[in-house]
C-alpha positions in Angstrom: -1.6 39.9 -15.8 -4.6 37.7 -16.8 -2.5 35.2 -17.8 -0.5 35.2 -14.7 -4.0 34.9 -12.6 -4.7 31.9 -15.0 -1.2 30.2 -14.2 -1.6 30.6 -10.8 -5.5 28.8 -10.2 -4.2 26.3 -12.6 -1.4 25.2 -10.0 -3.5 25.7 -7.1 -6.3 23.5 -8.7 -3.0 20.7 -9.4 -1.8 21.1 -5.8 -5.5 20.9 -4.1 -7.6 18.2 -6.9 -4.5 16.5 -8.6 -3.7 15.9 -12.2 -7.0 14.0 -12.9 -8.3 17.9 -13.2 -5.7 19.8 -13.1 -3.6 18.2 -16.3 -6.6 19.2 -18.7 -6.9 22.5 -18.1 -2.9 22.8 -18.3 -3.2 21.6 -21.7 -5.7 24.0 -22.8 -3.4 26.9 -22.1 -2.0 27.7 -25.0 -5.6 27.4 -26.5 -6.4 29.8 -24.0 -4.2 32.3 -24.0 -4.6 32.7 -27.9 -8.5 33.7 -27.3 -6.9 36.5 -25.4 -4.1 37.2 -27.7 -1.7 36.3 -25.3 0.4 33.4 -27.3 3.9 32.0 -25.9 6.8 34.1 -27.5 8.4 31.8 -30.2 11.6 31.0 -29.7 11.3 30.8 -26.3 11.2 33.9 -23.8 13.4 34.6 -21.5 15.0 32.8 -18.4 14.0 35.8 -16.5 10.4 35.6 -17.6 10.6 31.5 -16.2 11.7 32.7 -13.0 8.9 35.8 -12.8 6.1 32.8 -13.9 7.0 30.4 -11.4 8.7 32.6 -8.2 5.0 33.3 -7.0 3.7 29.8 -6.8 6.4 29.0 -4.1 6.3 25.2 -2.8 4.7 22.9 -5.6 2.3 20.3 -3.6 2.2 18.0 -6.3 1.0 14.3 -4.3 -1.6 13.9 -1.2 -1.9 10.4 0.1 -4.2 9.3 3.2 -3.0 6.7 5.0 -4.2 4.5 8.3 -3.7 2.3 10.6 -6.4 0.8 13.3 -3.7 -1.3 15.7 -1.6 1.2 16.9 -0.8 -0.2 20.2 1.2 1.7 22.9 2.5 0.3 26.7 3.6 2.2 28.8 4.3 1.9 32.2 5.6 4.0 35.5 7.7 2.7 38.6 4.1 1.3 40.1 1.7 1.7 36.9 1.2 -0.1 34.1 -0.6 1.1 30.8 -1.9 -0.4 27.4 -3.7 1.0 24.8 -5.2 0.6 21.5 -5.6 3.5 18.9 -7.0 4.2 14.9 -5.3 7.2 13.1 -5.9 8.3 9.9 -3.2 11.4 8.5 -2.7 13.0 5.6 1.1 13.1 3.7 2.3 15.6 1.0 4.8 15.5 -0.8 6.7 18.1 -3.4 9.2 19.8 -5.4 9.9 23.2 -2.9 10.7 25.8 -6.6 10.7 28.9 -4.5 14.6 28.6 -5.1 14.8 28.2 -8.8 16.4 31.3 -10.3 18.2 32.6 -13.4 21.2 30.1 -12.9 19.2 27.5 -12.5 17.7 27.4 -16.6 19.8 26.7 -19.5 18.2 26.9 -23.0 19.6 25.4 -25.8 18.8 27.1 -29.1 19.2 23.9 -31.4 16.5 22.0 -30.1 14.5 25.1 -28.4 14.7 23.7 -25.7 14.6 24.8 -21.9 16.1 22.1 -19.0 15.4 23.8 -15.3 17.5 22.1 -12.6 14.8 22.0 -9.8 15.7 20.5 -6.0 14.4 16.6 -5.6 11.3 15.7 -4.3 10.4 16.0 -1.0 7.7 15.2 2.2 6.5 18.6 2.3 3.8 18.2 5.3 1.8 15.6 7.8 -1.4 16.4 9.1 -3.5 14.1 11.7 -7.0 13.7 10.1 -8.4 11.2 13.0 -7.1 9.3 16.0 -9.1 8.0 18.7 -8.4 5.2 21.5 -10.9 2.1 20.8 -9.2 0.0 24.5 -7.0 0.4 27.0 -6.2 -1.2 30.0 -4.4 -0.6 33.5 -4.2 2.5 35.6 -6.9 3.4 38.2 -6.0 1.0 40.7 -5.7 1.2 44.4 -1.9 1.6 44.1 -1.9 3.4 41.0 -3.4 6.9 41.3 -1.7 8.7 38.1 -3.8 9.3 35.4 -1.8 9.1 31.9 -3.8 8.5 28.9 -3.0 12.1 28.1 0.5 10.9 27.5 -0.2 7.7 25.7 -2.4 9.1 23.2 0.5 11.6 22.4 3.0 8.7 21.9 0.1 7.3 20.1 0.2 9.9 17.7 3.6 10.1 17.3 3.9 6.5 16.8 1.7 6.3 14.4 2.8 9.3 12.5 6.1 7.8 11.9 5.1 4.4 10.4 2.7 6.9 8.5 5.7 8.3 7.1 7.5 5.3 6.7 4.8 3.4 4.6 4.6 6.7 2.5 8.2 6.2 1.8 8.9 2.6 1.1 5.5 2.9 -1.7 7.5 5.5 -3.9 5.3 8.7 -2.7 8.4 11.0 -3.6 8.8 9.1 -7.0 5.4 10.0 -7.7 5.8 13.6 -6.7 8.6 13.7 -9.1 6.6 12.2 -12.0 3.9 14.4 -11.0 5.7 17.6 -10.7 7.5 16.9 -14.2 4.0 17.1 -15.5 2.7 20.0 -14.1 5.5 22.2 -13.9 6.9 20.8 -17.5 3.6 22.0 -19.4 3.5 25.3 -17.3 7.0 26.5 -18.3 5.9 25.6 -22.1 3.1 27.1 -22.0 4.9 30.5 -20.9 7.4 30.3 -23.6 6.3 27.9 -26.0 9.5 25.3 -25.7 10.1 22.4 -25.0 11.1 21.6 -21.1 13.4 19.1 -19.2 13.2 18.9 -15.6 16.4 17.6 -14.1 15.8 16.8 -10.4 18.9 17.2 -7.9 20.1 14.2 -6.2 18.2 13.1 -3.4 19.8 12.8 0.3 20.2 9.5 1.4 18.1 9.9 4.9 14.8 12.3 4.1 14.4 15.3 5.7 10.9 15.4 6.9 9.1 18.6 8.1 8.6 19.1 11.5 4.4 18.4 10.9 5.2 14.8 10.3 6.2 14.3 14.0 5.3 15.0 17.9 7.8 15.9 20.6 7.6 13.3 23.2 5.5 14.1 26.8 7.9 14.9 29.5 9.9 12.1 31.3 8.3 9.5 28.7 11.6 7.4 26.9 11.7 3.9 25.1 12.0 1.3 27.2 14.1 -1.1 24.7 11.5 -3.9 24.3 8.9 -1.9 22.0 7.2 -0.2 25.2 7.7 2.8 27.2 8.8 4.0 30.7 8.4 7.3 33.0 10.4 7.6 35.7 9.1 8.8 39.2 
């Protein structure tokens, strides 16, 4: 059971603080688990006992990146209105290797070698999160002939604007490469520390188009649509 605890706050401290910290203190524990008298099995335990060590840690956050951008423009504009504003955003992306699936059928070990390979799903953005976003100019609206009032709006289509270059830029720099690398790490070293073999992760092939979690985008304010030429339009 202690060792289980200790498992577990190591992976949380890897998911929350990153390798710099984490990766030390997964090193140190088979040293730790022999002050307790708790050493790996030799041989390598079971693929049961894999599964029982790694089923309660669920979704592996394994990368956190902060990204922003301070020209995020949006126009907009009604059958009588016309918009334009200027916003900063800041968000947060993680990404991750989801193991809450990883079962029995999932390990092989191979005796010769004493070694363990775990077939584990590929990498993926696991969550968005909008740290900051705040409108620095804007102009139009509040004329004589223009009496709605839709900066509401914009700074939704803002956000979701910027959101999805967020996402983008997180793509095209590698973040689910890293995860991988990361994750190969941190999940490598726990599964030897358990049963004292070596481990291969062997990732699953990733889909062509990401999926990405319904945090990393905003639904659209009602009657708002593209207008085609990088702007927006609301009918009447």
């Amino acid at each position: 059971m202690k060792t289980a605890i200790f498992f577990v706050i190591i992976l949380v401290i890897s998911a929350v603080f990153g390798l710099a910290i984490a990766r030390p203190l997964v090193e140190f524990i088979p040293s730790f688990g022999n002050l307790l008298g708790l050493s790996p099995s030799a041989g390598g335990g079971t693929t049961q006992t894999i599964v029982n060590s790694i089923q309660p840690l669920g979704q592996l956050v394994t990368l956190s990146v902060e990204v922003a951008h301070a020209n995020v423009n949006v126009k907009a504009s009604t059958p009588i209105c016309g918009y334009e504003a200027n916003y900063v955003s800041q968000s947060v992306i993680e990404a991750g290797v989801d193991i809450s699936n990883i079962g029995e059928e999932s390990i092989d070990y191979f005796e010769d070698d004493d070694r363990y390979t775990i077939r584990a799903p590929a990498p993926s953005i696991t969550s968005c999160r909008n740290e900051y976003f705040d409108q620095y100019a804007k102009s139009g609206g509040g004329t004589a002939t223009c009496f709605d009032d839709f900066w509401d709006d914009m700074s939704i289509i803002g956000r979701r604007l910027s959101m999805n270059r967020f996402v983008e830029d997180a793509l095209e720099g590698g973040i689910l490469k890293r995860a991988e690398n990361q994750a190969t790490i941190v999940l490598g070293n726990f599964i030897s520390a358990v049963t004292g073999s070596q481990v291969h992760i062997a990732y699953e092939k990733a889909p062509e188009e990401p999926i990405i979690p319904r945090s990393c985008g905003l639904d659209l304010p009602s009657g708002w649509a593209e207008d085609g030429e990088g702007g927006w339009t609301r009918g009447s």
